[in-house]
C-alpha positions as CSV (number, residue, x, y, z in Angstrom):
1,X,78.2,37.7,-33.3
2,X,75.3,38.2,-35.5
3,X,72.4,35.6,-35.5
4,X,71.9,33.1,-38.2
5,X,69.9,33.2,-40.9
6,X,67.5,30.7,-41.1
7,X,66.7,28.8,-44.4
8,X,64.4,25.5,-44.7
9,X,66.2,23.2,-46.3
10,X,63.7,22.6,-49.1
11,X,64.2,26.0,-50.1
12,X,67.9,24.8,-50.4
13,X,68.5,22.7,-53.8
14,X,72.0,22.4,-53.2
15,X,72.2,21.1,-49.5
16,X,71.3,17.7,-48.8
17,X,71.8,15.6,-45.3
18,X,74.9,14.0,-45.3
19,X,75.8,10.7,-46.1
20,X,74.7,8.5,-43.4
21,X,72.9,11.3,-41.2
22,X,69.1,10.3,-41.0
23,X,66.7,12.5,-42.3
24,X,64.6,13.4,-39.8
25,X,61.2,14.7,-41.8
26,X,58.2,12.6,-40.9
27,X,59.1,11.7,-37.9
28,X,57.1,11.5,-34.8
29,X,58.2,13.7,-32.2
30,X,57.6,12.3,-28.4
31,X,57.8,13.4,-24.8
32,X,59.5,11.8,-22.1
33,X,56.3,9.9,-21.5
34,X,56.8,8.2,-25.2
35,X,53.5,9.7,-26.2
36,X,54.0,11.4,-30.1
37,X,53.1,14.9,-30.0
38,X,54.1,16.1,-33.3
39,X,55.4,15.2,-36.6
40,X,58.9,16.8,-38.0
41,X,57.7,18.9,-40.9
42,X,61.2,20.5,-41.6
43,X,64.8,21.2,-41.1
44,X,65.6,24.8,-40.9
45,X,69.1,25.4,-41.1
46,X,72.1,28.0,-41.2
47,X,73.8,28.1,-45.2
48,X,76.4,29.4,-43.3
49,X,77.9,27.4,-40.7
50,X,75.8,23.9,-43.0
51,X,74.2,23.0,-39.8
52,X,70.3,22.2,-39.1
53,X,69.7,24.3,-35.9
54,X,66.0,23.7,-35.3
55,X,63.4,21.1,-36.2
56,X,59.8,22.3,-37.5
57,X,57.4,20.4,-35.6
58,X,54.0,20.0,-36.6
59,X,51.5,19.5,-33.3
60,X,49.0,17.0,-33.4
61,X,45.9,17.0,-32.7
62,X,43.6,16.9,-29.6
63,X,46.8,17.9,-27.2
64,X,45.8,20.2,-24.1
65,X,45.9,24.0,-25.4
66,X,47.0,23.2,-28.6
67,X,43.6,24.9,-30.4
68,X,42.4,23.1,-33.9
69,X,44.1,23.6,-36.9
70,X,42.8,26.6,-39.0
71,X,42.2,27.1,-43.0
72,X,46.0,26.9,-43.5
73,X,47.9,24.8,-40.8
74,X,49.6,27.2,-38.9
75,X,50.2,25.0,-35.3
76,X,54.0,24.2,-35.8
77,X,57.0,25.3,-33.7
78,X,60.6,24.9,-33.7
79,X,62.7,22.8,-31.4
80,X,66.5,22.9,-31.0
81,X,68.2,20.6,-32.6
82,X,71.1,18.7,-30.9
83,X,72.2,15.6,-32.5
C-alpha cells in the first residue's frame, strides 16, 4: 500500500474537524513529567482516508539540544497522532 499524502489542513478549505472533535492547534504539548515542551502548530492530514495522522509541534524554547530558533522558525516536528 502506498503511503499517504500528507496535506496541512489549512491548506484544506474544504475539511474542517468534525463536529464535536477538539481542535487541537494551540495547544501545549507535555511530557510525561507534565512539563510543556511544545505548542501544536498544525494538523497534517491524509485527503484520502480524512484522518489527521500527525500533529506539527512547535518546540519551545530553552529545552536541552533543541538549538535557538533561526530567521524563519524552522524547530517543529511531527508526532503521531492517536486519538
Amino acid at each position: 500500500m502506498p503511503s499517504p499524502i500528507l496535506r496541512r489542513l489549512r491548506d484544506l478549505p474544504n475539511f474542517e474537524m468534525a463536529t464535536g472533535d477538539p481542535d487541537p492547534r494551540g495547544w501545549p504539548v507535555r511530557g510525561r513529567d507534565g512539563h510543556a515542551f511544545g505548542t501544536v502548530q498544525e494538523l497534517l492530514v491524509d485527503p484520502v482516508s480524512q484522518r489527521v495522522l500527525y500533529l506539527n509541534v512547535q518546540l519551545a524554547e530553552g529545552l536541552p539540544g533543541v538549538p535557538p530558533p533561526g530567521p524563519t522558525p524552522t524547530d517543529a516536528f511531527c508526532c503521531p497522532f492517536r486519538p
